[in-house]
Legacy VTK file of the C-alpha trace (Angstrom):
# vtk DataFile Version 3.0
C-alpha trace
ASCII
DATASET POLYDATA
POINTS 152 float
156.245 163.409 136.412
159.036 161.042 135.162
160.411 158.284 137.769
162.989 155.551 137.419
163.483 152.380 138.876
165.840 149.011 139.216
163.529 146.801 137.763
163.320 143.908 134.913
159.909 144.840 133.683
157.417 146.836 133.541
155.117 145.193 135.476
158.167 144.854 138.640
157.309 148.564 139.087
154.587 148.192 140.373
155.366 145.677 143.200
159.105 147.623 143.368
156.739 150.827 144.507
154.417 148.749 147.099
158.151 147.227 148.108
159.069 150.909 148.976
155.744 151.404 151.376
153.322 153.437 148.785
149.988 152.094 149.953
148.556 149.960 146.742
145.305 152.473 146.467
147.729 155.527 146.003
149.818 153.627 143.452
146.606 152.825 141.330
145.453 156.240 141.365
148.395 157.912 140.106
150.332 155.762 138.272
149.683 156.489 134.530
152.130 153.461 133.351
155.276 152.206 133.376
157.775 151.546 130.775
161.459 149.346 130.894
163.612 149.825 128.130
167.142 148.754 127.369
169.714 149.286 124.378
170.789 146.656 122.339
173.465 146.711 119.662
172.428 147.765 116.056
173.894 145.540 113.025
176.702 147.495 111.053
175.131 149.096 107.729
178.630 148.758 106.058
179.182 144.900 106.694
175.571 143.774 107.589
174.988 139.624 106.197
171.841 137.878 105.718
172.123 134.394 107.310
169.423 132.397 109.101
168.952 131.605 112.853
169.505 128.190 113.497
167.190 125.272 114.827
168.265 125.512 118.215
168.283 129.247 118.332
164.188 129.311 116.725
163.686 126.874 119.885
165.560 129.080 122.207
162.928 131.870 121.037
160.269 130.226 121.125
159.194 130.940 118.036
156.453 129.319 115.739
158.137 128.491 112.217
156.771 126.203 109.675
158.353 122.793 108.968
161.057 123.879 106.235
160.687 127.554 106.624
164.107 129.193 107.378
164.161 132.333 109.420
165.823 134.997 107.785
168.624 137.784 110.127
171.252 140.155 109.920
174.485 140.078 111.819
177.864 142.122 110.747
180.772 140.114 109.632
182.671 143.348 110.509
184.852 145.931 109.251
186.708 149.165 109.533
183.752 150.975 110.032
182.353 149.120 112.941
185.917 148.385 114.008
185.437 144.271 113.496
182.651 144.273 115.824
180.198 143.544 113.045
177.899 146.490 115.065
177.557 150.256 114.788
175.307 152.080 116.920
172.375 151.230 119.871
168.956 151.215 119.435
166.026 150.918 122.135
163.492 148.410 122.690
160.324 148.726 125.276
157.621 147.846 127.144
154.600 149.895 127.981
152.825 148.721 130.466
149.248 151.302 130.340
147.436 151.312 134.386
144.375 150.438 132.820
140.945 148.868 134.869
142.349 145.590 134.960
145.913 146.814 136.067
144.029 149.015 138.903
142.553 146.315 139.954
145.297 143.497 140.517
147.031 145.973 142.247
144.554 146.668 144.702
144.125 143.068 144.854
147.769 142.407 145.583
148.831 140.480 142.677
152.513 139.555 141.748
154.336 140.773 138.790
154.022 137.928 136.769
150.299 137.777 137.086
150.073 141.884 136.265
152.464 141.334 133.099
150.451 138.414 132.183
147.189 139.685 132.118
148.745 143.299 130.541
150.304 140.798 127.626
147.247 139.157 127.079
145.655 142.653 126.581
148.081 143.780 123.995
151.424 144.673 125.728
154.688 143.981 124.193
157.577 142.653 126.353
160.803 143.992 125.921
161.419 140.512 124.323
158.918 140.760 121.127
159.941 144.498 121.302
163.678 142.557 120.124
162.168 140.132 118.725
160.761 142.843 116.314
164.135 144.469 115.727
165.770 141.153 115.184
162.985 140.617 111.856
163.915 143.887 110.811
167.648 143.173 110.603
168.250 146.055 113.087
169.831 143.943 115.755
171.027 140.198 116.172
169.983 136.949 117.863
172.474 137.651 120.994
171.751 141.030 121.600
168.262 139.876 121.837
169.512 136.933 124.298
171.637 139.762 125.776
169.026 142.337 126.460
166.075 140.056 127.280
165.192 137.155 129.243
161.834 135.001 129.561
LINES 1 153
152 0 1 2 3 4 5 6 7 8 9 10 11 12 13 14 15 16 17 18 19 20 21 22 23 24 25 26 27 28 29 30 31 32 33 34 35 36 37 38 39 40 41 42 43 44 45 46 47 48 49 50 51 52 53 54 55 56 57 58 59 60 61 62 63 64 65 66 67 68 69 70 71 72 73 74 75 76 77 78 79 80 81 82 83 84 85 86 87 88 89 90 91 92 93 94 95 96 97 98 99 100 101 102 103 104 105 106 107 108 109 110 111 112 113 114 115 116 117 118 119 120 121 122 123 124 125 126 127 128 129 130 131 132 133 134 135 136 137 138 139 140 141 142 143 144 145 146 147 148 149 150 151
């Protein structure tokens, strides 16, 4: 069965369902996983310019970039297909978060969000962040729809 929630990440789910009285034992054993997803603008085909993030905006992201390496984007200028707002279209980005061992057992043990979505990261989740973040280094969406859509 398929579920939604108010939430901000996967991982505020599972605390969100606790929050609404499920007893922690009945949320491990049937939870499967939970997901968060958003929409974020995609970059217009028609007007779509390459053009590099700036050093405040690789800071902002936290990214690691080698001294003198530029990072390379799309954005739309725009046009009369996007109607000047340089996008044309949504796409989605996600997080899975899987209710594996681990998960099972921070639950049980009463664990925040933060410490479920950090151990579930270290494990090989992606955030809705580097779920943008991956969009955003395929040209499919720009630096402030991923500031838009995501947060830290």
């Amino acid at each position: 069965m398929f579920s939604t929630l108010h939430t901000n990440d996967a991982a505020s789910s599972i605390t969100r369902l606790v929050d609404l009285g499920l007893e922690r034992y009945l949320v491990t054993s049937t939870l499967a996983g939970a997901m968060a997803q958003r929409l974020v603008r995609t970059v217009c085909p028609h007007c779509a310019e390459d053009h590099y993030l700036e050093p405040d905006q690789i800071k902002t992201l936290m990214l690691s970039v080698p001294p003198g390496k530029r990072v390379k984007v799309k954005s739309g200028s725009g046009c009369f297909e996007c109607r000047g707002t340089g996008y044309f279209g949504r796409t989605g980005i996600f997080e899975v978060l899987a209710i594996n061992d681990l998960v099972k057992q921070l639950i049980l043990e009463g664990a925040d969000a933060s410490k479920i979505k950090r151990e579930a990261v270290t494990h090989g989740m992606r955030t809705l962040r580097q779920s943008a973040l991956r969009k955003l280094a395929e040209g499919v969406t720009t630096y402030e729809e991923v500031m838009r859509a995501t947060s830290l």
